[in-house]
N, C-alpha and C positions, 0 to 999 in steps of 0.2 A: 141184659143190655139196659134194662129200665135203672136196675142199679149202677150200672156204668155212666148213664147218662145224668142220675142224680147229683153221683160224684164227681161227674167233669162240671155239673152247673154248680156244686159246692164250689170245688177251686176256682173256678171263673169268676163265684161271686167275690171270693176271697182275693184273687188276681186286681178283678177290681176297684175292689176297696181299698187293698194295699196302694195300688198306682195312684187311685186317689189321693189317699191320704200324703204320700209323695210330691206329688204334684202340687199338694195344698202349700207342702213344706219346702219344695223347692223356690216355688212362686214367692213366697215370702223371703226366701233368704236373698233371689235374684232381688225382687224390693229394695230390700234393704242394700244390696251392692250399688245397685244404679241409685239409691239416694245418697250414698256414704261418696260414691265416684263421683258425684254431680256437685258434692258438697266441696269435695275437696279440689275438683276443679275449679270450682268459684274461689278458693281461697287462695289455690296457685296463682289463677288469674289475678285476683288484688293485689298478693303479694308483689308480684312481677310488678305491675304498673305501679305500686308506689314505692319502690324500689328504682325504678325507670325516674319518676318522678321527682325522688331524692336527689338521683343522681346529678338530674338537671339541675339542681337549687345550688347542689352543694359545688359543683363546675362553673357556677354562674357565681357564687360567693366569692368562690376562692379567686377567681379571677377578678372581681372587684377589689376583693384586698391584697391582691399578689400588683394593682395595676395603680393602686392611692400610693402602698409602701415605694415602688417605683417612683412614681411623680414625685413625692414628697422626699427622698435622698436624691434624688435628680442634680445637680449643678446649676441648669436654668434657673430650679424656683430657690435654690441659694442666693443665685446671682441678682434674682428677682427681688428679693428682700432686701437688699442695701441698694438696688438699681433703680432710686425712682424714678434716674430722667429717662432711661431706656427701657426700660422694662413694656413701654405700652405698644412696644412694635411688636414682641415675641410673645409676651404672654399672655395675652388674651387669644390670638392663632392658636400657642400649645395648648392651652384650656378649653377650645371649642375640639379640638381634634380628642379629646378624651369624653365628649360628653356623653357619647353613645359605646356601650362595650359590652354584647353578644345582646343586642336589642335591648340594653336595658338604656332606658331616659337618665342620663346623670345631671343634676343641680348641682355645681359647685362652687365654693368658697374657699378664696386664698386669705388668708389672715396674718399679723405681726404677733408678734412675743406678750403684746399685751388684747388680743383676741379681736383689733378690729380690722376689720376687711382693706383687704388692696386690691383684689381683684374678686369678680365673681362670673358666674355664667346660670343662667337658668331663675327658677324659683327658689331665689335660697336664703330668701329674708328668715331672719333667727327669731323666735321669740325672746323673752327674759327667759326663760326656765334653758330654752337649746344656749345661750349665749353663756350663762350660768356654766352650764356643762362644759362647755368650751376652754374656758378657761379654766376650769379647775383642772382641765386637761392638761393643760400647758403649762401651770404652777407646777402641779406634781409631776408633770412628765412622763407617763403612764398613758397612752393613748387608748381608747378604749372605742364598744360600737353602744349605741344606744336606740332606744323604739322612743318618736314621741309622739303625741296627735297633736296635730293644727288644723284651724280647719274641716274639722269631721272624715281627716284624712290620718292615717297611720305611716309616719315615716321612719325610714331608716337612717341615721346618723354614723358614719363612719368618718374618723377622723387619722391623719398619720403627722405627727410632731416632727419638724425639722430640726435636728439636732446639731450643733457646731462640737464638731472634735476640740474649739478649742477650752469653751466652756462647759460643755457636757452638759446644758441644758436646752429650752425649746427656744428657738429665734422665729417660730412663726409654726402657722399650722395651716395641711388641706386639708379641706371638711366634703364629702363627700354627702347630697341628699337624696335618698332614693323614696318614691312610693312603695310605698309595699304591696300595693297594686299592681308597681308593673313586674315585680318576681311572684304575683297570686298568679300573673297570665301565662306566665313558663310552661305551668304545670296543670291537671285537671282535678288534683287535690286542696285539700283547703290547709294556708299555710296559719302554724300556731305558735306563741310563742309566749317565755314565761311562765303564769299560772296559768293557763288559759287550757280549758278543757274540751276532749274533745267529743262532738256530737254524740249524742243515743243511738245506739245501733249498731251493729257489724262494721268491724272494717281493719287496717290496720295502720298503728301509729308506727312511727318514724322515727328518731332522733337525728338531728342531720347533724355529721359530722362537719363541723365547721372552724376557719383559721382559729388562731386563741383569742385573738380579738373580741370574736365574735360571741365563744361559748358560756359567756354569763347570760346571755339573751336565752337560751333554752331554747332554740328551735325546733319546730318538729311540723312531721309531717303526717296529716287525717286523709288516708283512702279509706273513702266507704268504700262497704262490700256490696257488688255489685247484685242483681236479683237472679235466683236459679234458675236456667235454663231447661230442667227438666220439667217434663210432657204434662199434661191434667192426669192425676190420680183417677182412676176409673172405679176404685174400690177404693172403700175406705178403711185406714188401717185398724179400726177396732174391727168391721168385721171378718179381715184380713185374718186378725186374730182369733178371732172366736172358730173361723172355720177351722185355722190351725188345730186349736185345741180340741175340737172335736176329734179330727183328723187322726189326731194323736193319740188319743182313745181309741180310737177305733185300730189303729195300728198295733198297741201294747196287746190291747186284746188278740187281734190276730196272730200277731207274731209267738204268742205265747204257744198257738195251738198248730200254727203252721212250721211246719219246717222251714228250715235254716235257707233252704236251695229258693224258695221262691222268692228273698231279698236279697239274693246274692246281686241280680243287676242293679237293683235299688240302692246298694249300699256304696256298687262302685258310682253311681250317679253323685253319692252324696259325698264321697270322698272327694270328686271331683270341684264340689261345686266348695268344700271348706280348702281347696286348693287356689281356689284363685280368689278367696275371702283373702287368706292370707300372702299368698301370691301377685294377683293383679291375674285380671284374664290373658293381656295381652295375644300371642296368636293361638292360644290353646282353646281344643274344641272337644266335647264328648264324644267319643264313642258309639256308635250306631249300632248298636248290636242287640241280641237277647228277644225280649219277647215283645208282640208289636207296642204294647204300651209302654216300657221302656224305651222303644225305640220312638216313639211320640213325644215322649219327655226330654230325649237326648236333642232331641232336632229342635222342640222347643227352646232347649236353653241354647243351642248355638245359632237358633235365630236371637234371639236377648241379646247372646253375646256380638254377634254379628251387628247390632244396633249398637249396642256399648262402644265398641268400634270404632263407628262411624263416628257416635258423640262426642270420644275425643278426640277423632282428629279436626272436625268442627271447632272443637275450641282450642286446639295449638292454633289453627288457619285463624281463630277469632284475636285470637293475643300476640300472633306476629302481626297483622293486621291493623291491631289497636298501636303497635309498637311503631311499627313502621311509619302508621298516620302521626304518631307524635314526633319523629326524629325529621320528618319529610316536612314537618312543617317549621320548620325552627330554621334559625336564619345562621347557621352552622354546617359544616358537612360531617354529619356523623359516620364511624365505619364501626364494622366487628371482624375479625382477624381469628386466627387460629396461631397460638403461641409461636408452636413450633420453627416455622417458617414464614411468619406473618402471611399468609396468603387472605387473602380479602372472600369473607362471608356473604360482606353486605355493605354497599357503599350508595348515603342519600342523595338523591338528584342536583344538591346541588353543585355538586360536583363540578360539571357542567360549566355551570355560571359562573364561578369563582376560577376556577383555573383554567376552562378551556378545553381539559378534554373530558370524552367521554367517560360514561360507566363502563362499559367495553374494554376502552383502552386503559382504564384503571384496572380493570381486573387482570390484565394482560400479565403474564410470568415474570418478565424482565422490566417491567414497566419504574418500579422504585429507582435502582440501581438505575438502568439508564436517563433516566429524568430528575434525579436529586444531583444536585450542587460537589464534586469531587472533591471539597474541603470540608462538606457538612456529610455525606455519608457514613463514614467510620463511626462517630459518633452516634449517629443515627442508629447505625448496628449494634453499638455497644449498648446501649439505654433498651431496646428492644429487648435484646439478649436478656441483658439484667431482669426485668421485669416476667419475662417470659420463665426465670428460673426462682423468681418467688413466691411471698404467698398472697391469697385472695386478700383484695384490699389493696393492694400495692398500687402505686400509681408513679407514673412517668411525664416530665414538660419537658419539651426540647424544643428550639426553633431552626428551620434551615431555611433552603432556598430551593425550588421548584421550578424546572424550567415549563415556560407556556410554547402553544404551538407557535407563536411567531418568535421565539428565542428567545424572549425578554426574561426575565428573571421573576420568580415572585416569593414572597418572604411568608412563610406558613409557622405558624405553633402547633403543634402536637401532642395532646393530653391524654395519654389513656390510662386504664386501670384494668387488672388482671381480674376476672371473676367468675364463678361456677356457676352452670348452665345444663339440668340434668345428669350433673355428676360428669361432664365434661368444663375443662380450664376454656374460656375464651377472653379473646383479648377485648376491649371497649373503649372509645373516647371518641375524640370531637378535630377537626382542624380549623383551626381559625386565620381567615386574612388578616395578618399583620402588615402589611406592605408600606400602607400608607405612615404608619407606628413606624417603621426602619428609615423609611422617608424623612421625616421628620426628624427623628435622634442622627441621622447625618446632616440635615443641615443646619442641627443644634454644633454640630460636633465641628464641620466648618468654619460658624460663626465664633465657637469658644476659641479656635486657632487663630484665627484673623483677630480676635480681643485679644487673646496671650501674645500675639506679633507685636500688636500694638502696645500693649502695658510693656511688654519688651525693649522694647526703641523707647518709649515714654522714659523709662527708669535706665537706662543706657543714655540718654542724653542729658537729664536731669543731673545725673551722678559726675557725669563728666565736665557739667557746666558750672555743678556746687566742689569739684575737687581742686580748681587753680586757686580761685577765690581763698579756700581754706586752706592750702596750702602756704599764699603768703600770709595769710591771718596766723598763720604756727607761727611762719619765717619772723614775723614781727613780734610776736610774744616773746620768742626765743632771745631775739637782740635786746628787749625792753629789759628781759629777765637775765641778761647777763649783762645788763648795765649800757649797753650804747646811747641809750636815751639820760643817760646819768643816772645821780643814787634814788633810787625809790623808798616808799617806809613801807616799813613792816604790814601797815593794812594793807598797801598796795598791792605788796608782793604776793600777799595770801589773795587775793581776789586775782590778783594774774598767773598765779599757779594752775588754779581752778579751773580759768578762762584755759588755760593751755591744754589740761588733762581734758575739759569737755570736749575739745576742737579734735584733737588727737582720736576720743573716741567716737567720733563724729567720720573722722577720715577713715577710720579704720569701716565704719559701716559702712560708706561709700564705696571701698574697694569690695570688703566680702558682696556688696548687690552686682555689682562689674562683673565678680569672678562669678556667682550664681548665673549670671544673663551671660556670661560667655560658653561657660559649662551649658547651657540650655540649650545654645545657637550652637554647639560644637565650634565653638571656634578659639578652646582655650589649646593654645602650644604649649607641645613639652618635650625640652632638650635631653632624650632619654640616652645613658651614659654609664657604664659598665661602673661602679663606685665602691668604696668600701664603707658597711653599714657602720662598722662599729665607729668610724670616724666622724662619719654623720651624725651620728647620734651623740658623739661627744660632744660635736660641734655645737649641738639642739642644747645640751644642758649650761654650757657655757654662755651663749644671748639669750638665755631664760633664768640664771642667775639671777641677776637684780631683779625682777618681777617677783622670782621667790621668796628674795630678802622682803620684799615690800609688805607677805604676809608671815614671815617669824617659820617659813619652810627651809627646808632643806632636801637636794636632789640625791638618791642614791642607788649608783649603777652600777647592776651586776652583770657579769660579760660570760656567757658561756658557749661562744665561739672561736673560731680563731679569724681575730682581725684581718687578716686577708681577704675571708669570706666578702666577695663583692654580692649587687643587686644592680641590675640596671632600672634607673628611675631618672628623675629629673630634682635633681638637687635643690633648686629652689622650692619647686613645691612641696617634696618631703619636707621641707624646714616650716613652711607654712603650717604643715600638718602635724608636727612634731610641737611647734608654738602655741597651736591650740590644745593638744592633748595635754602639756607642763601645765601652760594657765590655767587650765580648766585642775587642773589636780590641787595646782598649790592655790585656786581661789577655793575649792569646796574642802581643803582639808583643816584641820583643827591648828588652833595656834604649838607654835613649837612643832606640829607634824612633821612627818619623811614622807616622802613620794617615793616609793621603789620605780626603778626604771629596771627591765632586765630585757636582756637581749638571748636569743636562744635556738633553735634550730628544730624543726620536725620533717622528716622523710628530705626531702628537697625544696621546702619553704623555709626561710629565713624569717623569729618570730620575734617582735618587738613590745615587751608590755609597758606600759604605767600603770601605776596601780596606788590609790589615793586612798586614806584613814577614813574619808566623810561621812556624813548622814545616809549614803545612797543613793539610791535607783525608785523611787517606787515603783511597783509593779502596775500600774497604771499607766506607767509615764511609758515602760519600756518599748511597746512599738512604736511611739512616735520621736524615737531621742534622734534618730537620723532625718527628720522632717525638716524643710525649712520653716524658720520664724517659731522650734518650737520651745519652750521653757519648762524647767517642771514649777507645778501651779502653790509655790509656798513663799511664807518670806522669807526665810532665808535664802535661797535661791534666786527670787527678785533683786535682793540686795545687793547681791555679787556684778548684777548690771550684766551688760554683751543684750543682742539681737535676735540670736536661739539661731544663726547663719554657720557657728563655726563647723559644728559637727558635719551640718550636710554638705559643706563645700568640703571638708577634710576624705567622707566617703567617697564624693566624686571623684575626688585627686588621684587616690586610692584606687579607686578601682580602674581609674583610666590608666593609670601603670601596671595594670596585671593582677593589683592585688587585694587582700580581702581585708576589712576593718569590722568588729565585732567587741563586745561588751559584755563580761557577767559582774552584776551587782548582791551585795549581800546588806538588805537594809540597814542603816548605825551599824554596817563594819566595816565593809568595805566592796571599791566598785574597780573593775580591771580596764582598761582600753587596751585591746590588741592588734596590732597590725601585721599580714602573712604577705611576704613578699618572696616568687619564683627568684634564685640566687645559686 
């Protein structure tokens, strides 16, 4: 028995030793879990918020240059730039209603083609070095964003060049000034830009993705990393170690002389514990079982773990928290959504206050669909859709209409972007009241109507008042020049030829501004009349004869229908439209030139080409050839004279009979005019 009890207190020691040594090595690897987990929480967490933080910057950016590019093609500050008796009633209103856009302070500056101000609002005096910029902006035509300091202050210069389609360069420029202060106060990271480096220390950078405007500037974004939340160290890790290693020793030794069976539970401990090394703990727990100190170890570690636990759901609570404080405070309604079915995550208070209803009733199933606009819905759906079947990164703007609890309507933007969340897709953005914005561009949009009535009637009575006058100013040339007034000399008659020709193209632009401002009022008539084309069309080359003589052309029609084939049109205007497509062939074609004319048939349209030898079309010119007032911008083309009216009164004509008028050009060969008429 004495021997028995030797050998049970042999094993026990050995029992011992071993759980010790265990115990030394478990403690340590738990150590190292909860400092590895504690680390990497802290890293999620920065990640997250400057990420969060990006977002705001780069949603705040883009909406300043999605809202300059706006203002600055706008009509207003066109009209605003040759308008200087009128302009001081509307554009200083439109200027102050942009000055603020998602809380940020905007300073702005309306300027001329030569970079000095017509209008302004805020702190927006220019240094030389900002005015400099300005204008080199506007020479080259290249709008750009730029940082500068005045003042012991860092600004941001954004600027958008008003271009004329007719000249294709700047006729004036908006200059937008921001602090950079107040986009440092968005966020609770520090904004950087350029070479500008970022602090000593933990944390992470940013690069904010921003318009092209913007992305010479280098933006970026510095989260420092916040400080570990984990507990005071109670041991320190060298002696952490040293016990290890003793430990370790002492176990090699043992193990050598112990059998296999008395670390059988030690070993599933430790299997256990390189399992959620590489695993994550999450709800996994050891095993209770085997021998009582085994079974002290197991409980130990799923006490640890059970703390582990706790600590990270502490810090998800800590970072929705942090997140929440940051969206709740911003003067925006932010949501988060689930692709699928947009169903609503998370919608911030201020919800409320801008629209009226609750968080409640936002969350509510039907709530979208029954309270969005039945002309902006479908839309609405599709852009969703879209977005919800791409990739992260993607981003979506739409604007509709919102009904409020007392019925009124209210006008919303909608920005979000698709992005990953735990290895789940969620949806993210912002809505913004634009109400007062719709507001405003309808009674921009009234006033341009009431000025286009008025230039209307203005050029409608003008026209009519210079057309008697000139008509007997012909009527008298005409009799001078065939002699009623007796014989004239040779100077004379060449200066009253002259006199005749200017007057003549004089009337003729009076009629084409008539027929534009009747074509505009709907008020041009037309005697539509079952006809035969190819008679028409003979009829066209025969009073365009002499016109063609006058430049060394010649008209030549080919007929591959059968003249019976009628069109219901109105006779005189197709002749009008037939007159400009000759002239126009036999002025831009080469001397001694042919004008092919051909007449021809497709399915059940009746087709009518000309088709002229000239220099072309440029490809610059070609969407604007049916424009009124347009010209293509050369001299020879200048030379040939006309108003740039034929063309778009010929498509009007045209299209008000049914049928379609189109163009292919081949530069120095040649250019087609074709007309498709139902027949």
């Amino acid at each position: 028995m004495a021997g028995q009890r030797s050998l049970a207190h042999r094993f026990a020691y050995a029992a011992a030793a071993l759980s010790g040594a265990v115990l030394l090595l478990s403690a340590l690897s738990s150590w190292l879990l909860i400092e590895r987990q504690q680390q990497l929480a802290t890293r999620i967490l920065t990640q997250r918020e400057a990420g969060m933080n990006a977002q705001v910057l780069q949603i705040a950016l883009t909406a300043l240059d999605k809202r300059l590019n706006e203002a600055a093609n706008s009509s207003l500050m066109a009209n605003a730039l040759v308008d200087s008796a009128g302009r001081q009633m509307y554009l200083h209103p439109y200027l102050r209603d942009m000055r603020s856009i998602n809380g940020i302070t905007l300073h702005i500056l309306f300027a001329d083609f030569e970079g000095k101000p017509i209008a302004s609002i805020g702190d927006i005096a220019l240094d030389a070095a900002q005015n400099s910029w300005l204008q080199a902006q506007i020479q080259s035509g290249q709008a750009q964003t730029s940082i500068f300091t005045q003042s012991n202050r860092s600004w941001l210069l954004m600027s958008g060049l008003m271009v004329y389609s007719r000249t294709q360069s700047p006729e004036g420029a908006l200059v937008y000034k921001i602090a950079l202060d107040d986009l440092q106060k968005l966020v609770t990271g520090k904004l950087l830009w350029g070479t500008q480096r970022a602090p000593a220390g933990a944390g992470e950078l940013i690069v904010l993705r921003t318009p092209p405007a913007m992305q010479s500037l280098g933006l970026k974004l510095w989260q420092a990393q916040g400080q570990s939340i984990s507990d005071a160290r109670e041991t320190s890790l060298g002696l952490i170690l040293l016990f290890a290693a003793g430990a370790s020793l002492i176990v090699l030794a043992l193990g050598l002389r112990l059998a296999p069976a008395l670390t059988r539970d030690v070993r599933e401990l430790d299997d256990f514990a390189r399992s959620i090394v590489q695993n994550g703990f999450g709800q996994m727990r050891a095993q209770v079982a085997g021998s009582h100190e085994v079974n002290s170890l197991a409980q130990s570690i799923n006490h640890m773990l059970d703390k582990l636990h706790e600590q990270h759901q502490k810090l998800q609570q800590e970072t929705e928290a942090r997140y929440r404080l940051l969206v709740e405070g911003a003067r925006v309604i932010y949501w988060e959504a689930a692709p699928e079915h947009f169903t609503l995550h998370y919608l911030s208070p201020q919800s409320a206050s801008v629209t009226g209803w609750s968080q409640a009733q936002w969350l509510a199933p039907d709530f979208w669909q029954s309270h969005i606009h039945a002309e902006d819905w479908p839309a609405l759906q599709a852009a969703r859709r879209h977005i919800s079947q791409g990739a992260t990164g993607d981003n979506y703007q739409i604007e509709y209409r919102l009904q409020k609890p007392d019925g009124t309507w209210l006008w919303l933007e909608e920005i979000g972007s698709l992005a990953q969340d735990d290895g789940q897709s969620r949806l993210r953005g912002i809505l913004l009241d634009i109400d007062m914005r719709k507001q405003s561009e309808a009674r921009l949009a009234q006033e341009r109507s009431r000025t286009d009535k008025m230039k209307s009637e203005f050029i409608s009575t003008v026209s009519h008042e210079l057309r008697t006058p000139l008509t007997s100013i012909r009527g008298a040339l005409g009799l001078i020049l065939g002699g009623a007034a007796g014989q004239i000399t040779p100077q004379s008659q060449k200066l009253l030829t002259v006199a005749q020709s200017n007057c003549l193209r004089l009337l003729q632009l009076i009629n084409d501004l008539l027929d534009i401002d009747k074509i505009a009022s709907g008020k041009m008539e037309f005697n539509l009349q079952w006809l035969s084309l190819v008679e028409l069309v003979q009829r066209a080359l025969e009073e365009n004869q002499s016109y063609a003589a006058n430049y060394g052309v010649q008209y030549h029609l080919q007929i591959e229908i059968a003249p019976s084939r009628q069109v219901k049109l109105d006779a005189m205007r197709f002749m009008q439209v037939m007159a400009n497509l000759l002239s126009n062939a036999a002025k831009f074609s080469p001397p001694n030139g042919v004008v092919e004319v051909r007449i021809s048939s497709r399915d059940d349209m009746l087709r009518v080409e000309v088709t002229d030898h000239g220099s072309g079309i440029g490809p610059e010119f070609k969407a604007k050839i049916f424009q009124k007032f347009s010209q293509q911008d050369s001299s020879d083309t200048r030379a040939k004279g006309g108003a740039g009216l034929g063309l778009a009164i010929s498509k009007a004509l045209i299209e008000q009979m049914g049928g379609i008028i189109g163009f292919d050009s081949i530069p120095q060969q040649a250019t087609t005019f074709h007309i498709e008429l139902p027949g």
